[in-house]
Backbone as CSV, one residue per row, in Angstrom:
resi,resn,N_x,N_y,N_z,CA_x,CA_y,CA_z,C_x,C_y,C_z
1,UNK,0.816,-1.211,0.000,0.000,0.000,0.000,0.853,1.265,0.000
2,UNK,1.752,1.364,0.597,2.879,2.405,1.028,3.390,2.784,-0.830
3,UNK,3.466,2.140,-1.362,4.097,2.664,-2.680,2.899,2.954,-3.409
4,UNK,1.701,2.653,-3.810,0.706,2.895,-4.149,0.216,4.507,-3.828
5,UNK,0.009,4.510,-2.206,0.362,6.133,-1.692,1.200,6.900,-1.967
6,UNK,2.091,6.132,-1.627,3.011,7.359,-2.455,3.363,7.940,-3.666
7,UNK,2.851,6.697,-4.774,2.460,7.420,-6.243,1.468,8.064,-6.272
8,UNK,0.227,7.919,-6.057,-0.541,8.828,-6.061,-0.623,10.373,-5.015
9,UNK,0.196,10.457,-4.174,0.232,11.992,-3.696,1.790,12.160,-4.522
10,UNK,2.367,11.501,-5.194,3.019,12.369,-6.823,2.247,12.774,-7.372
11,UNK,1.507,11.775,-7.880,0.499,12.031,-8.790,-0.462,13.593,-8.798
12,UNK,-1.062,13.669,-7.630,-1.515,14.933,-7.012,-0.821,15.739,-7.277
13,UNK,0.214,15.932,-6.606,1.160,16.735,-6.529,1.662,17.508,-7.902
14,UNK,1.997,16.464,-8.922,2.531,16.820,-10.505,1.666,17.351,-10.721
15,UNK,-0.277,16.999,-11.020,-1.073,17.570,-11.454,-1.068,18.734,-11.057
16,UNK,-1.004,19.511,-9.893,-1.594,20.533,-9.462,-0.844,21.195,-9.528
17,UNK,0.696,20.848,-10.317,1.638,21.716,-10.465,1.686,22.094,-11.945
18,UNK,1.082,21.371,-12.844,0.787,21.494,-13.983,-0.626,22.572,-14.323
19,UNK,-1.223,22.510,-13.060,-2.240,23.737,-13.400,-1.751,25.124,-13.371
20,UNK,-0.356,25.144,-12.700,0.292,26.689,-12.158,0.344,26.588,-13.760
21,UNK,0.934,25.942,-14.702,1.063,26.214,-15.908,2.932,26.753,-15.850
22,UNK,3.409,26.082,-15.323,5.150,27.019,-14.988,5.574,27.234,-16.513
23,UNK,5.084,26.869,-17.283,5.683,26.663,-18.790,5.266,28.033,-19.497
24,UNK,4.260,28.446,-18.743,3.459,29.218,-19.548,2.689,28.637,-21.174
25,UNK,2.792,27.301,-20.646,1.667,27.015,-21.970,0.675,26.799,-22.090
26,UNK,0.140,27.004,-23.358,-1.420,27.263,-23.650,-1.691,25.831,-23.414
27,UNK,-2.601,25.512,-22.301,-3.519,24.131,-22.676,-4.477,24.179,-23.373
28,UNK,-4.538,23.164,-24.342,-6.284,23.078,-24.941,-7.064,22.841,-23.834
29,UNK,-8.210,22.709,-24.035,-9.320,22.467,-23.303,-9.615,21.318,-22.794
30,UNK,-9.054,19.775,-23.857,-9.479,18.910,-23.595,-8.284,18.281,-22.911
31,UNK,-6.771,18.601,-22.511,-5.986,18.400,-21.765,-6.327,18.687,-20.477
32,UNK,-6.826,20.649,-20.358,-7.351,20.499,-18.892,-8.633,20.005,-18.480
33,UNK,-9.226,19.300,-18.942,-10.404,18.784,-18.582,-9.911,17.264,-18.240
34,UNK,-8.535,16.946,-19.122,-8.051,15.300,-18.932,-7.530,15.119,-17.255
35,UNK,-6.930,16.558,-17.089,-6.052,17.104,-15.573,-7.056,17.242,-14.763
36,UNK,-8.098,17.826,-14.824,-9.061,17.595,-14.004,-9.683,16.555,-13.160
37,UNK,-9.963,15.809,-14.948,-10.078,14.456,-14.220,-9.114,13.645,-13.381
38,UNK,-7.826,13.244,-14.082,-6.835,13.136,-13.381,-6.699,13.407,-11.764
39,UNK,-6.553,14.467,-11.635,-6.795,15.034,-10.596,-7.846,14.573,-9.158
40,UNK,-8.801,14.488,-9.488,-10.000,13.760,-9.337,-9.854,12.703,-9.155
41,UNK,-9.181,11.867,-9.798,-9.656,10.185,-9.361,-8.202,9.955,-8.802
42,UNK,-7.105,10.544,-8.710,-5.767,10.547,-7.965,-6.446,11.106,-6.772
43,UNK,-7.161,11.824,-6.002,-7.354,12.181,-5.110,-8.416,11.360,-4.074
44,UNK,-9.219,10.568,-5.402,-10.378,9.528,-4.460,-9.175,8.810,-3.975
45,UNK,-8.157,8.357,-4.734,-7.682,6.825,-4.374,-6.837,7.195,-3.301
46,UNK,-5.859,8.532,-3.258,-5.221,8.721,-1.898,-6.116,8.963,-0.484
47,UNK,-7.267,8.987,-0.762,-8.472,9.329,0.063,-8.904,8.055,0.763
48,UNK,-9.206,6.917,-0.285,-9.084,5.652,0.137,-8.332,4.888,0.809
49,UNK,-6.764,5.389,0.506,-5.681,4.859,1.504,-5.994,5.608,2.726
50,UNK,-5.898,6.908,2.652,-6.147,7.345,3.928,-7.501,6.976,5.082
51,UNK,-8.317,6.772,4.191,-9.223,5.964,5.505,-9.244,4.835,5.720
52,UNK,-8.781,3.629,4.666,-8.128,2.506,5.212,-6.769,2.451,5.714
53,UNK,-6.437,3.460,6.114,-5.285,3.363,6.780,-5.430,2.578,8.254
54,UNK,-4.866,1.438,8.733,-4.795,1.069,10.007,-3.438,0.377,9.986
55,UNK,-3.532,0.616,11.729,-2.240,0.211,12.249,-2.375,-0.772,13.152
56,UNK,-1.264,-1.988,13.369,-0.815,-3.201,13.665,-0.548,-2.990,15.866
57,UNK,0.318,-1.735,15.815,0.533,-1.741,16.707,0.378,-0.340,17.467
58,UNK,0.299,-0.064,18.813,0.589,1.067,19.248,1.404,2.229,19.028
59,UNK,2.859,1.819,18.929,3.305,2.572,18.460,3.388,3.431,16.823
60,UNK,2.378,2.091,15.970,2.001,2.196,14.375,1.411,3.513,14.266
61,UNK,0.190,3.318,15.694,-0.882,4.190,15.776,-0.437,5.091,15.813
62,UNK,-0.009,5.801,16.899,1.199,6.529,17.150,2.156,7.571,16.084
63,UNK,2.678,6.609,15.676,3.000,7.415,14.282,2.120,7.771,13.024
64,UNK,1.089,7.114,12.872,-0.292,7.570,12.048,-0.701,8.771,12.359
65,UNK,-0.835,9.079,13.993,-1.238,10.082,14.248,-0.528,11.292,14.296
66,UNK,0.707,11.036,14.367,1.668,12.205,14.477,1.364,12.392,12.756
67,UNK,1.429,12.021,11.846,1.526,12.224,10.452,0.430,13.338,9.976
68,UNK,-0.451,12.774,10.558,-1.679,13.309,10.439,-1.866,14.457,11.463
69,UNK,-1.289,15.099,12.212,-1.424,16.233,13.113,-0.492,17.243,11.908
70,UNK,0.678,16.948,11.976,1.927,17.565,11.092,0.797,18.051,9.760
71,UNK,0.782,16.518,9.078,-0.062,17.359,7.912,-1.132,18.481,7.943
72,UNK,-2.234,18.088,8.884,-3.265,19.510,9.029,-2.546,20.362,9.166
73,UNK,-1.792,20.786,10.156,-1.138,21.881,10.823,-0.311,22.159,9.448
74,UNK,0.178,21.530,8.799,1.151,22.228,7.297,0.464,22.884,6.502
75,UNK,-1.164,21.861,6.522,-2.114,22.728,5.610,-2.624,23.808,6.244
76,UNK,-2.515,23.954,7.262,-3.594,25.319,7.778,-2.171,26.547,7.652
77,UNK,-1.298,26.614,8.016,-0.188,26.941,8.267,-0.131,27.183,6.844
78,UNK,0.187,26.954,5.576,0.561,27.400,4.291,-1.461,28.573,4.248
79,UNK,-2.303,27.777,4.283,-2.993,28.879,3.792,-3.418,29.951,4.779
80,UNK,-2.630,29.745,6.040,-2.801,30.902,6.771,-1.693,31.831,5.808
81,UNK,-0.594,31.292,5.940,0.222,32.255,4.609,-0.680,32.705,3.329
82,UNK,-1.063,32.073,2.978,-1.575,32.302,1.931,-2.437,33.975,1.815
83,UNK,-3.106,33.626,3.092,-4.393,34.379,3.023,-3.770,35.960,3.818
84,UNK,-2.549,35.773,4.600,-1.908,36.864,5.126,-1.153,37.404,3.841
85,UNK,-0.657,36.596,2.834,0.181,37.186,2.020,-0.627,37.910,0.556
86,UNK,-1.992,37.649,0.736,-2.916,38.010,0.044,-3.497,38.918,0.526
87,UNK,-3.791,39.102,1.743,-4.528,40.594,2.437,-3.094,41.443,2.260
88,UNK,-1.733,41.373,2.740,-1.182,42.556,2.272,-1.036,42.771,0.914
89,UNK,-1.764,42.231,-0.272,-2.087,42.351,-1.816,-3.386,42.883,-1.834
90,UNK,-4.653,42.980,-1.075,-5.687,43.593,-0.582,-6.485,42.838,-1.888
91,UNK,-6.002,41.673,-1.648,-7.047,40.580,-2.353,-7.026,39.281,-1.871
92,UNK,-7.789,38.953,-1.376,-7.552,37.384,-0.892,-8.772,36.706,-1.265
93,UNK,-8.095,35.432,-1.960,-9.533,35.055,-2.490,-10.294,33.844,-1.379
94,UNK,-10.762,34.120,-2.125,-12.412,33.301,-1.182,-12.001,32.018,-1.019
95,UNK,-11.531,31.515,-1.664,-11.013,29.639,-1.442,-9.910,29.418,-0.933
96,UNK,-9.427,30.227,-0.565,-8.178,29.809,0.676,-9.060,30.147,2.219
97,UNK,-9.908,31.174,2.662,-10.606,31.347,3.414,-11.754,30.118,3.360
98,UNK,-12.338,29.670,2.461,-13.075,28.505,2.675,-12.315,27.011,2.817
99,UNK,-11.341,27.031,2.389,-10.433,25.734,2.729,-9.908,25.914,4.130
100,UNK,-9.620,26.810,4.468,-8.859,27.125,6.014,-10.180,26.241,6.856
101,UNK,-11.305,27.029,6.682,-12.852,27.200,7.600,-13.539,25.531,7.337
102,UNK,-13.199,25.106,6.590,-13.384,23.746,6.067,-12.359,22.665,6.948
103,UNK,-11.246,22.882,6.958,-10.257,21.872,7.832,-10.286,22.301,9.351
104,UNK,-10.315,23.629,9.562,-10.701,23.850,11.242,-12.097,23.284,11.341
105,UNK,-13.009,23.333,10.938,-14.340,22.964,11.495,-14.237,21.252,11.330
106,UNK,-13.970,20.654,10.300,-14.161,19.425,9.785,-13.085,18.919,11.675
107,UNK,-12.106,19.401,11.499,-11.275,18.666,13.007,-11.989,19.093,13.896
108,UNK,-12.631,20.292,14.281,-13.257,20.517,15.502,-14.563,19.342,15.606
109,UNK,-15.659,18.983,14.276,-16.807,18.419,14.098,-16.058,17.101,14.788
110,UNK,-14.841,16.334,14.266,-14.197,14.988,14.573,-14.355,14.706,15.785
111,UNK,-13.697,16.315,16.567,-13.058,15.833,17.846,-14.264,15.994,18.894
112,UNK,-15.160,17.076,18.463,-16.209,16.568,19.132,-17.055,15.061,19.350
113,UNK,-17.138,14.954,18.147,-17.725,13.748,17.588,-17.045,12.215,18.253
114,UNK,-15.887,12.423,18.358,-15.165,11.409,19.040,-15.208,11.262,20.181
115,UNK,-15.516,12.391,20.925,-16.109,12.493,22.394,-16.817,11.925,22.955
116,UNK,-17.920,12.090,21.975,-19.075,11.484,22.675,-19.312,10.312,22.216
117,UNK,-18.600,9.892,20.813,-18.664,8.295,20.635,-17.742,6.863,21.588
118,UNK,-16.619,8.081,22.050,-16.099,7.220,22.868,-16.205,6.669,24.272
């Protein structure tokens, strides 16, 4: 599974670096619609690892969870940049503010949620 994951958050990764367009080239239409898709079904399947993700042992757990703290916190942390380095541009767009408000609430909904299920 471990190499499987890890091609596909390449996979992610290349795509969404191919939308910056670094080349400055013209895509047709039906390339970015191919990237789209792309995009899209590279993201169900790392999605899938990630919720079948389980661990063997305590300490497995352990490190699952540290992975997964690091990562939120990287993501909130870049689009807190994001959105600071965009208000001193006195434009910040709306989807870094809805992705931020989306991963704080989605962990707050969890950790509540885990509360009372446990």
């Amino acid at each position: 599974y471990m190499i499987t994951e890890a091609i596909t958050a390449i996979a992610i990764s290349a795509i969404a670096i191919i939308f910056l367009n670094p080349g400055h080239l013209a895509m047709p239409e039906t390339v970015n619609s191919l990237l789209i898709l792309g995009l899209i079904v590279a993201f169900l399947v790392f999605a899938a690892f990630v919720i079948r993700e389980k661990s063997s042992d305590d300490r497995e757990t352990l490190h699952v969870l540290k992975a997964g703290r690091f990562s939120y916190l990287t993501g909130v942390g870049v689009l807190v940049l994001g959105i600071v380095v965009q208000a001193l541009e006195h434009e910040v767009d709306p989807w870094l503010v809805l992705a931020i408000c989306a991963m704080i609430l989605s962990k707050l909904i969890s950790r509540i949620y885990s509360r009372f299920k446990l």
